[in-house]
C-alpha positions as CSV (number, residue, x, y, z in Angstrom):
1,X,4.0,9.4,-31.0
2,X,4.9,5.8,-29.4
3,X,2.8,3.9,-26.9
4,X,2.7,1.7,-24.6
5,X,0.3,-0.8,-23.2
6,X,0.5,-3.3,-20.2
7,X,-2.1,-5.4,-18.4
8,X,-1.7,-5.7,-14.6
9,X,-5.7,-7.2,-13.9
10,X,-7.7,-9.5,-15.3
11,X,-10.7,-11.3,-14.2
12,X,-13.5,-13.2,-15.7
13,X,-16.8,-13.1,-14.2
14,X,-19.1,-15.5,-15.5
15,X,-22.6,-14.0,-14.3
16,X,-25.3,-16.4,-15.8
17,X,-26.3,-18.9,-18.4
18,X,-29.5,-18.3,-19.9
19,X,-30.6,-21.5,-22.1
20,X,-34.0,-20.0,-23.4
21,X,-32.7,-16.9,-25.0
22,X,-33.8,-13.0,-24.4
23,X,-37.3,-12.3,-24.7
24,X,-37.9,-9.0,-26.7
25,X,-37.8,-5.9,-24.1
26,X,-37.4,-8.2,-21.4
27,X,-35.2,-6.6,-18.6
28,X,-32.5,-8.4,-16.9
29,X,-30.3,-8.5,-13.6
30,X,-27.0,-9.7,-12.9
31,X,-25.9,-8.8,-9.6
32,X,-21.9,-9.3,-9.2
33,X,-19.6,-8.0,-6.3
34,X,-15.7,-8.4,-7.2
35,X,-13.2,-8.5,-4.3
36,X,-9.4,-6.9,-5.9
37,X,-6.1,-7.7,-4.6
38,X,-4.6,-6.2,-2.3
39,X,-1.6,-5.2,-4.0
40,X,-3.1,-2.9,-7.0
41,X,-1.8,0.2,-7.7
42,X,-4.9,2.9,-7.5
43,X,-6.5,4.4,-10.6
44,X,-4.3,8.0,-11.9
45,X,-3.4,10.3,-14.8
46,X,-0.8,12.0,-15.0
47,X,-0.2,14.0,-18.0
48,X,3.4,16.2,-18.8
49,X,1.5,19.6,-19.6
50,X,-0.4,19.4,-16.4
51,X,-3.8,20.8,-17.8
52,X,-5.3,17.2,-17.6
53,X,-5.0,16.8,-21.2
54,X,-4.0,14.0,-23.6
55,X,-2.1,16.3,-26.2
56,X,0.9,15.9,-25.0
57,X,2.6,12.8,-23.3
58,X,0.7,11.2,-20.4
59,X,0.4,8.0,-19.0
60,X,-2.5,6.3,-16.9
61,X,-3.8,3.5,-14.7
62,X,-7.1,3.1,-15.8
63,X,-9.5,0.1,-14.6
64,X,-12.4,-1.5,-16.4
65,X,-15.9,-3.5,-16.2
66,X,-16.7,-4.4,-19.6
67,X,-20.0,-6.5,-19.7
68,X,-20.7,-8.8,-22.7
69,X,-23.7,-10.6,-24.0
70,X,-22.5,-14.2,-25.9
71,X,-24.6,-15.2,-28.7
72,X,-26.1,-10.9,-28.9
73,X,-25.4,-10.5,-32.4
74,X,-24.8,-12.1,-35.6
75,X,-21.7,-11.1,-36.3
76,X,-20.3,-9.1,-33.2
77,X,-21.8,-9.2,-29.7
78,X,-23.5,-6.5,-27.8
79,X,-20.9,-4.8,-25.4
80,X,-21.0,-2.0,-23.0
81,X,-18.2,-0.8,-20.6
82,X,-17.6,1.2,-17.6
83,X,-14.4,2.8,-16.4
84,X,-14.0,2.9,-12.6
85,X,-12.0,4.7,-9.9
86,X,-10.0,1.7,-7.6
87,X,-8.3,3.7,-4.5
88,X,-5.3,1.5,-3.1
89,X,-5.1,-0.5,-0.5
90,X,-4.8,1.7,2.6
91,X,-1.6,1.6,4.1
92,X,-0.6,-0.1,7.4
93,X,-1.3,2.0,10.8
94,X,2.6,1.2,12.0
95,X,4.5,4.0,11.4
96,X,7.9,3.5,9.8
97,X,10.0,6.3,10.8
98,X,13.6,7.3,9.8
99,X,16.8,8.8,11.6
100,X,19.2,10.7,9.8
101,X,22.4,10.4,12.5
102,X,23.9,13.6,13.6
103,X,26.7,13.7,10.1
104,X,29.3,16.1,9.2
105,X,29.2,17.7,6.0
106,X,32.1,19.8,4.4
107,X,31.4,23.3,3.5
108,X,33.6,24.2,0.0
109,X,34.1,27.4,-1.7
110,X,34.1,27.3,-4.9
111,X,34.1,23.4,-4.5
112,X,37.5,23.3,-3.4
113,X,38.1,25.5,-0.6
114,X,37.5,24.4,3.1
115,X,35.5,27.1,5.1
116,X,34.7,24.8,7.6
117,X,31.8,22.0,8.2
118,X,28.0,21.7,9.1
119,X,27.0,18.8,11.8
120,X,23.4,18.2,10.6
121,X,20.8,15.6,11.8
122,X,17.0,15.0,11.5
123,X,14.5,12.4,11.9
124,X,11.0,12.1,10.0
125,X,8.3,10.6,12.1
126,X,7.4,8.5,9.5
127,X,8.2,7.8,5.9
128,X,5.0,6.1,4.9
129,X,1.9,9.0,4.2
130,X,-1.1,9.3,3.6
131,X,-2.8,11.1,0.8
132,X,-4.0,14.5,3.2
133,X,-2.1,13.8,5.8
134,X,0.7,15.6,7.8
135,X,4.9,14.7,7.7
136,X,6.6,15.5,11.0
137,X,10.3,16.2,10.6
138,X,12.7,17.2,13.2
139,X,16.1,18.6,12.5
140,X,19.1,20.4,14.2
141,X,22.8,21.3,12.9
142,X,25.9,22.7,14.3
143,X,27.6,25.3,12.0
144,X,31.2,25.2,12.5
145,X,32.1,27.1,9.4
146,X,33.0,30.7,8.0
147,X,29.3,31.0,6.3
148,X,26.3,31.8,8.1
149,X,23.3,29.7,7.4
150,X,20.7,31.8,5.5
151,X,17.5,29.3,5.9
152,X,16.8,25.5,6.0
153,X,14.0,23.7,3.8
154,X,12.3,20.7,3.9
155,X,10.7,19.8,0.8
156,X,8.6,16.9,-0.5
157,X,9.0,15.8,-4.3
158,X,6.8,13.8,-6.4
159,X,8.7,12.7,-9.7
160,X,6.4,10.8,-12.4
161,X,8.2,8.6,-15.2
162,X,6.7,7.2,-18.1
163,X,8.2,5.4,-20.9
164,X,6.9,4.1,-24.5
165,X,8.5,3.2,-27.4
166,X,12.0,4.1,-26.2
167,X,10.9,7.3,-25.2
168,X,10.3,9.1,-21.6
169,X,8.7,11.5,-20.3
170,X,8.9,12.9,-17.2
171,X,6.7,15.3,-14.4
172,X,8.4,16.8,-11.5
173,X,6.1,18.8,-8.6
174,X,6.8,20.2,-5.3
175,X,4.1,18.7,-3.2
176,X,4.8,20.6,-0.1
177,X,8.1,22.8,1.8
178,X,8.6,24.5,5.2
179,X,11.5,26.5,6.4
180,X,12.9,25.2,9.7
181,X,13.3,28.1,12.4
182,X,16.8,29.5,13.1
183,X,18.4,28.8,16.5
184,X,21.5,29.8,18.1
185,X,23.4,26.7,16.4
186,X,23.0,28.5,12.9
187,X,25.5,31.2,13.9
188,X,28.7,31.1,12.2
189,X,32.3,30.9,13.4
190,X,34.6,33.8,13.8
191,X,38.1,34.0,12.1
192,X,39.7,33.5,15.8
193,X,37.2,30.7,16.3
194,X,38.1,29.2,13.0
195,X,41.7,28.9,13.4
196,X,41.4,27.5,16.6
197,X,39.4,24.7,14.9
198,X,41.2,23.9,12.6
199,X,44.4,24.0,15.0
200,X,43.3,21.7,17.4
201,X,41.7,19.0,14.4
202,X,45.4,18.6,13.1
203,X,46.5,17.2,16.7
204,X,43.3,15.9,18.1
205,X,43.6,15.7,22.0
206,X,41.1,14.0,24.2
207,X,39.6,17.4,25.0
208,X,38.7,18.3,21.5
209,X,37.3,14.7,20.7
210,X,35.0,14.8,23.6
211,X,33.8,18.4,22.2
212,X,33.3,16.9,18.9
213,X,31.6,14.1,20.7
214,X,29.4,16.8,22.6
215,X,28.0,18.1,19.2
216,X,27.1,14.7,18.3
217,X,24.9,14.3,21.3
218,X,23.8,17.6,21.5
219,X,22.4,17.6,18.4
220,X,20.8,14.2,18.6
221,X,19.0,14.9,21.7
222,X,17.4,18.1,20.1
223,X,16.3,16.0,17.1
224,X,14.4,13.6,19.9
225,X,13.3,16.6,21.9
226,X,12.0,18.1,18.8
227,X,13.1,21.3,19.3
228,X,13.0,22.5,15.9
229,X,10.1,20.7,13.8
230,X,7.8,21.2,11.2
231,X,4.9,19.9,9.7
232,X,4.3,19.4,5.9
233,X,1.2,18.8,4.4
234,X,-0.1,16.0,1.7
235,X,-2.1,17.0,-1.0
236,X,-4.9,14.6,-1.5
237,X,-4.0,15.1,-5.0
238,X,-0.9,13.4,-5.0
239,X,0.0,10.3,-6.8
240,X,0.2,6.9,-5.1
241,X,3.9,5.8,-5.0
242,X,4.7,3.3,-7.7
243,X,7.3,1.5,-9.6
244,X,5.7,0.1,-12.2
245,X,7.2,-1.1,-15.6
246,X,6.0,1.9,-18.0
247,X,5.2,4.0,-15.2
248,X,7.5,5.2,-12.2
249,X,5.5,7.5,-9.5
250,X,8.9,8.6,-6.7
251,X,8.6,10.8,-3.4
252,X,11.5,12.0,-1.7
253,X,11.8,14.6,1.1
254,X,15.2,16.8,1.0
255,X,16.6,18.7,4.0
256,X,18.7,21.6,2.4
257,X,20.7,23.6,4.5
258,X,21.6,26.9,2.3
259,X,24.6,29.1,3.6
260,X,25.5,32.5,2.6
261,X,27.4,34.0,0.1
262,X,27.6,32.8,-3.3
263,X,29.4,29.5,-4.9
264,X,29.2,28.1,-1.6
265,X,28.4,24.0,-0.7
266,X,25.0,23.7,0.3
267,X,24.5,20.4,2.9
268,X,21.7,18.4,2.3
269,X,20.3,15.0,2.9
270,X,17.3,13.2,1.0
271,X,15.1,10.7,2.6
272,X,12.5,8.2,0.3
273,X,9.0,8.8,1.3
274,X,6.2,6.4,0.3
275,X,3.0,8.0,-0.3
276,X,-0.3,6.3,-0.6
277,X,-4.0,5.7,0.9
278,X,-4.5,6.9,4.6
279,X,-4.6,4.2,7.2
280,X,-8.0,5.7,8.4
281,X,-9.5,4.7,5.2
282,X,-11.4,1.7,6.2
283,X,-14.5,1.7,4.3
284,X,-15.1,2.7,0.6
285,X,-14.0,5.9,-0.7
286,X,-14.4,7.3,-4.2
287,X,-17.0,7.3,-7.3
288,X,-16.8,5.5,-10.4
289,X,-15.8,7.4,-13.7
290,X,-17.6,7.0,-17.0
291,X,-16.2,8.1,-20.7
292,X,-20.1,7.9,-21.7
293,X,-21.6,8.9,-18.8
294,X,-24.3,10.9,-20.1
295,X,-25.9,7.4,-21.0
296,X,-26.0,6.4,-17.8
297,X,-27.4,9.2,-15.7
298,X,-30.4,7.3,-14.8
299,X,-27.9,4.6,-13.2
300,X,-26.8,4.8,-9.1
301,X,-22.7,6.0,-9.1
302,X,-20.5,2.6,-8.3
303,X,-18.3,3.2,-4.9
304,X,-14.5,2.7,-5.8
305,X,-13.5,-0.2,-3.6
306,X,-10.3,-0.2,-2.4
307,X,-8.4,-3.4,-2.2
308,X,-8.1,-5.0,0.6
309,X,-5.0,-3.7,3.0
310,X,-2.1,-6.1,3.4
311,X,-0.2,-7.3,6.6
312,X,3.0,-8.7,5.7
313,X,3.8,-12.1,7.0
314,X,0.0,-12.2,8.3
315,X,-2.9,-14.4,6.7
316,X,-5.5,-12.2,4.5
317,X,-8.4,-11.9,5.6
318,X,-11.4,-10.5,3.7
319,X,-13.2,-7.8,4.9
320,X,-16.9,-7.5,4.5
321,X,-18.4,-5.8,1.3
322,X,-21.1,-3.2,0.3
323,X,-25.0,-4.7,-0.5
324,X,-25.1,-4.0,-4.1
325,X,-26.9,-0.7,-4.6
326,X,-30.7,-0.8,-5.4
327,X,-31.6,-0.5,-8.9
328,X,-33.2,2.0,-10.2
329,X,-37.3,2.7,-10.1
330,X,-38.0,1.5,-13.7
331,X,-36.2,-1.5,-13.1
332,X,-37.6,-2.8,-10.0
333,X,-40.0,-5.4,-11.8
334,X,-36.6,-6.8,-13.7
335,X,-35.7,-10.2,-13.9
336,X,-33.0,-10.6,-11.0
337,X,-30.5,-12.9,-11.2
338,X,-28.6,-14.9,-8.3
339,X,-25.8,-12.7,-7.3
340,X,-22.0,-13.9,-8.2
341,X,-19.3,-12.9,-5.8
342,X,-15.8,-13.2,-7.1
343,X,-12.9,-13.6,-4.5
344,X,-9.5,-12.0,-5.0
345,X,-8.6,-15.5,-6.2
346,X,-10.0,-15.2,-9.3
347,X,-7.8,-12.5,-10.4
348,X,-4.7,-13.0,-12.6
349,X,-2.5,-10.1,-11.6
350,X,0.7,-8.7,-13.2
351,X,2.9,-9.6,-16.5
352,X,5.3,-9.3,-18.1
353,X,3.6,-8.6,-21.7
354,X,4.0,-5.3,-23.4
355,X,2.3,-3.9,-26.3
356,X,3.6,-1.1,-27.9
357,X,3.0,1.2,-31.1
358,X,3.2,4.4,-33.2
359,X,0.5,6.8,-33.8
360,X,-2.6,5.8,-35.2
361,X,-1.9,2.0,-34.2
362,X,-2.0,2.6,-30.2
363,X,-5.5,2.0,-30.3
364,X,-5.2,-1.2,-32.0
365,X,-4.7,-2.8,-28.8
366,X,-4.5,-6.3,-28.2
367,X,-4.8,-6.0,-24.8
368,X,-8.4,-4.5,-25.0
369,X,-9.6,-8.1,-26.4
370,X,-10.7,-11.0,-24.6
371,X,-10.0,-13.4,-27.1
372,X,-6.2,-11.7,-27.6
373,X,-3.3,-13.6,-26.0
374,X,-1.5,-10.3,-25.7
375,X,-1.9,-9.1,-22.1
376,X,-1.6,-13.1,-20.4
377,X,0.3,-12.7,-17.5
378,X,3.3,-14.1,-16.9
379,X,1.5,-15.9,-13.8
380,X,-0.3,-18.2,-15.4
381,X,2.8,-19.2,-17.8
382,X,4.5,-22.5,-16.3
383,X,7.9,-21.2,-15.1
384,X,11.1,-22.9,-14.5
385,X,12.2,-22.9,-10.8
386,X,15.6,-21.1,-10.8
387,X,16.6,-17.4,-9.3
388,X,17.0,-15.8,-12.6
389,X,13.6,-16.4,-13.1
390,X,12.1,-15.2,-10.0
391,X,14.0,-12.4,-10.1
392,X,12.1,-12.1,-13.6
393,X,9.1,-12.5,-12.2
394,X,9.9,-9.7,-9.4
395,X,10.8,-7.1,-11.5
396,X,8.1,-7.9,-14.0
397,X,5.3,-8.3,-10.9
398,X,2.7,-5.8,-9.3
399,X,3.3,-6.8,-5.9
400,X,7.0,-8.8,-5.5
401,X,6.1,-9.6,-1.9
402,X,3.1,-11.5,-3.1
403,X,4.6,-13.1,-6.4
404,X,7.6,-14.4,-3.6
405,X,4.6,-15.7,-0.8
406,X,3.1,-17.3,-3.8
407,X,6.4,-19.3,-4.7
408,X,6.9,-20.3,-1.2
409,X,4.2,-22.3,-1.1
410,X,5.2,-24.1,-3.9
411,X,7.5,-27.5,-3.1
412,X,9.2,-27.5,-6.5
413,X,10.5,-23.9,-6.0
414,X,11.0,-24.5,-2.6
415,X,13.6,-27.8,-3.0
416,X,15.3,-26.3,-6.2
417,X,15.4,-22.4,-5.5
418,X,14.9,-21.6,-1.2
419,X,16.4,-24.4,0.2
420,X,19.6,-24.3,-2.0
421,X,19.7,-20.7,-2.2
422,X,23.1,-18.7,-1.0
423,X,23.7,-15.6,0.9
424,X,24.7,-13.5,-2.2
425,X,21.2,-15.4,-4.0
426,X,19.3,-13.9,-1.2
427,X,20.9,-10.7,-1.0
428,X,20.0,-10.3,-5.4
429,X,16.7,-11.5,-4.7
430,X,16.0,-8.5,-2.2
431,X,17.9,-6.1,-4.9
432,X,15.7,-7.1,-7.3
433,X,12.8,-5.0,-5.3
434,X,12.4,-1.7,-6.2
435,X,10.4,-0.3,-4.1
436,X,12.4,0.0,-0.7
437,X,10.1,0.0,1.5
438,X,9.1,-3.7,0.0
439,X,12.7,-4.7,0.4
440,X,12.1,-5.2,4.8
441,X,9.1,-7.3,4.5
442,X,10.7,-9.2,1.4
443,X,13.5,-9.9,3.1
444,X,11.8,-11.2,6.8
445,X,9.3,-13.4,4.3
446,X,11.9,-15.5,2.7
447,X,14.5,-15.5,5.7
448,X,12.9,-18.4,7.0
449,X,12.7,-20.6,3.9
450,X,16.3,-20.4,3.4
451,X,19.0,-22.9,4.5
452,X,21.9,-21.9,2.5
């Protein structure tokens, strides 16, 4: 089966020199506390069977800490590795919440034939969730047509896509749904009240547009009143929302209004959500994972750190980590090395690099060795200043708010790209974001650094 390989972190950690060699059952310490990026997606597995499995297609983001000894071995050196859980960055406390305006939709029978319309609005408190958390939506409608309104649902959808070797799979879930409660609105139109409609829309008078006009405000006001609202839970198991290069995590919420009778138009609206770590996650959340963990049962659990959350258009500023956990009893008379602290600095995120293969030869991966040029980012490359190129290095980045920041502070790109650039420049460098809830603080970032 193909697969697929890409390298979105890398950091080198250089934790001591030891000039005199090992000494023979000698114990050693290297203390080291690593501070990620704020813009890494969080560890997942997602797999198209749903029992957890690798049998069938899956995909992953898996983190981590390999530790090597230089010099161990005469022909390869001693290595041991750990795989960690990294939570995301928790997401910022402002809400960001979205109004569908009051809209009329047709209702067809049989797709062609008018029985009238459905004025529908709704507003979700806010589109950005938290993993366990609650989505508020409000909604209201005005049936002005011959088909009564059995029910309406709000439901939440995750959608995972993965690709490889030309190939993609796909994994589509209903994270949560709640059935809005009926009100005197729902109630359909009489044949007398029908033809009197449609009557009176053929010669509109001032009367009938300030009725129409009525509806419009009637129904917004008992969206902000919420009259009619419910609440729709987020599983803590759902996946962080990502668009990725192999891997696409979406969430959307659709409001479906479903009439009755059969081969009948069923209204609906869809709104993207963006689904992620809680805002009340401050600390550190999570333990580490191990493929070999019986070997290290004697060894404390690592906390997942979470990287650090991001403000946009604010400065980053670190937040305060963990004392390194004591080691255990039998190694208390170890010799300790001075502890290393690596910033976020040190990390060389994102690329554009991707290894692929058949079968047997996925694990033949380049990107698993040090020494291998495979996985290099495309950030450390020197690149030409122009907008094809950053738009490149958008699509092709973890974070395109951060790979943009980065370029602004650059006076090269600065004189030959953002000064010079043109409206229809700016408005294909803000397409170029996938993620549309990037596309806002994208667009208020580089504003100011264009002249054009």
């Amino acid at each position: 089966r193909p697969y697929a390989d890409r390298e979105i972190l890398r950091m080198t950690i250089p934790l001591a020199q030891i000039a005199t060699g090992v000494d023979a059952g000698a114990k050693y310490r290297f203390p080291f506390q690593i501070q990620l990026p704020p813009d890494l997606p969080g560890s997942m597995f997602c797999s198209e069977n749903h029992r957890g499995g690798k049998s069938g297609g899956y995909c992953e983001i898996e983190y981590k800490i390999k530790a090597e000894l230089k010099g161990s071995g005469r022909i390869f050196n001693y290595k041991v590795e750990r795989v960690i859980d990294v939570v995301s960055a928790p997401l910022p406390p402002q809400p960001v919440p979205h109004l569908i305006p009051p809209v009329k939709q047709k209702v067809n029978f049989f797709g062609c034939f008018d029985v009238g319309t459905i004025t529908m609005g709704a507003r979700v408190e806010n589109t950005r969730v938290g993993k366990g958390e609650t989505a508020s939506i409000d909604f209201a409608c005005k049936n002005q047509s011959r088909r009564g309104i059995d029910r309406v649902e709000a439901t939440i959808t995750e959608e995972v896509e993965w690709s490889a070797g030309g190939q993609n799979n796909r994994m589509k879930r209903k994270l949560a749904s709640r059935t809005f409660r009926p009100d005197e609105r729902w109630v359909k139109l009489s044949k007398e009240e029908m033809r009197s409609l449609k009557s009176s829309s053929k010669c509109p008078t001032s009367t009938f547009r300030n009725e129409e006009q009525s509806i419009l405000e009637e129904i917004h006001r008992a969206i902000h009143d919420g009259e009619n609202r419910v609440a729709l839970d987020i599983a803590s198991s759902s996946y962080q929302s990502y668009l990725g290069a192999l891997i696409k995590v979406n969430h959307h919420l659709k409001i479906k209004v479903f009439t009755s009778g059969l081969c009948t138009h069923n209204p609906k609206v869809r709104v993207p959500l963006y689904i992620g770590t809680p805002s009340s996650v401050g600390g550190y959340q999570g333990t580490a994972s191990t493929t070999e963990q019986s070997q290290y049962d004697n060894i404390p659990t690592v906390e997942a750190i979470p990287s650090a959350p991001y403000i946009p258009n604010a400065p980053y500023i670190a937040t305060a980590m963990p004392e390194p956990s004591a080691p255990p009893a039998e190694w208390a008379s170890a010799v300790t090395a001075t502890p290393v602290i690596m910033t976020q600095s040190a990390a060389v995120v994102g690329g554009g690099k991707i290894y692929q293969a058949e079968g047997d030869n996925a694990h033949d991966n380049p990107n698993d060795n040090e020494e291998a040029d495979g996985g290099s980012p495309l950030a450390v490359a020197e690149v030409v200043p122009s907008i094809p190129n950053l738009i490149q290095e958008i699509q092709l980045s973890v974070s395109p708010l951060s790979t943009v920041n980065r370029r602004l502070t650059q006076q090269t790109w600065k004189r030959a790209v953002f000064d010079p650039m043109t409206p229809n420049q700016y408005a294909s460098v803000i397409r170029a974001v996938t993620i549309e809830f990037d596309q806002p603080d994208l667009a208020a970032a580089l504003a100011p650094a264009v002249r054009g």
